[in-house]
C-alpha positions in Angstrom: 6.0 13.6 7.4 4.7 15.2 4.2 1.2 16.3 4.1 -1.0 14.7 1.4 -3.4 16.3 -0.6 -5.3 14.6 -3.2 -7.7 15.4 -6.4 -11.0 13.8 -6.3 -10.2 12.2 -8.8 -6.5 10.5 -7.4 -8.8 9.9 -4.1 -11.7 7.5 -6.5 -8.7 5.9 -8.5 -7.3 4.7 -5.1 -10.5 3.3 -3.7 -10.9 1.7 -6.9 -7.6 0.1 -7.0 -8.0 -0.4 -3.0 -11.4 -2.2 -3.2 -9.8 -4.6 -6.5 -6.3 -5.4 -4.6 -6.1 -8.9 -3.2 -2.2 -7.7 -1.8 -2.8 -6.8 2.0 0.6 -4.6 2.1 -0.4 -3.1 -1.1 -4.0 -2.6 0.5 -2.4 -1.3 3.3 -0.1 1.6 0.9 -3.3 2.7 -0.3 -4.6 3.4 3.3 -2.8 6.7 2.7 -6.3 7.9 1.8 -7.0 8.2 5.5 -4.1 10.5 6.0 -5.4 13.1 3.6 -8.9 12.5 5.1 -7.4 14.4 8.3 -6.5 10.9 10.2 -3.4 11.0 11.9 -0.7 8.5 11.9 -1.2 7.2 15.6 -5.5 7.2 14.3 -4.4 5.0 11.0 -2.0 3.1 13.0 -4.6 1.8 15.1 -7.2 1.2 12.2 -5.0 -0.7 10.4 -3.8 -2.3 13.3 0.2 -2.0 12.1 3.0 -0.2 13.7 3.3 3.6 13.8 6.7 3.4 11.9 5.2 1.0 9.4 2.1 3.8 8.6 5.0 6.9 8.4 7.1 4.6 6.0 3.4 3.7 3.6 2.8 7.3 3.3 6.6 8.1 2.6 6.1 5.1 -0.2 3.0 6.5 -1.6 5.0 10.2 -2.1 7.8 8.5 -3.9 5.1 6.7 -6.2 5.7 3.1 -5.0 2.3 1.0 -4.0 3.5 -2.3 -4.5 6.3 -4.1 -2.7 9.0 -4.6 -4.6 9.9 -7.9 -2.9 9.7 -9.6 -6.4 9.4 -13.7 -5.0 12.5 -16.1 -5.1 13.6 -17.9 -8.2 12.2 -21.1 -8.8 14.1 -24.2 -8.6 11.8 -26.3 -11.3 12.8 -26.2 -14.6 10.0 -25.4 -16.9 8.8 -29.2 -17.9 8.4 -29.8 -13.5 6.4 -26.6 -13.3 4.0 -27.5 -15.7 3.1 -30.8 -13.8 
């Protein structure tokens, strides 16, 4: 696992955007802030109360830029008139 070092300023952007996000995996991405903080992956793992695995694979995300999942929804079976109603 890649070390991660942050600015001060990188650090207060993602507690902003932490403390606004209403997306618990995205929430959860952002958690990375521990891991520079000097917690470990079995310490985070247990704070956030998700698999070890899952906590390697968040800070692995955050070092190739991606936060949000990229899951994107389903497509909708209403036409545009039924969605409206």
């Amino acid at each position: 696992m890649k070390r991660i070092t942050l600015s001060l300023e990188e650090k207060s952007q993602l507690e902003r955007r932490h403390k606004a996000c209403r997306d618990k995996r995205e929430c959860d991405r952002i958690n990375v802030l521990l891991c520079c903080e000097g917690w470990t992956v079995p310490m985070i793992s247990q704070a956030l109360r998700i698999h070890e695995t899952s906590v390697s694979r968040h800070i692995n995300d955050y070092n190739d830029n991606k936060l949000k999942p990229e899951n994107g929804g389903s497509q909708s079976a209403l036409n545009q008139q039924e969605t409206v109603k």
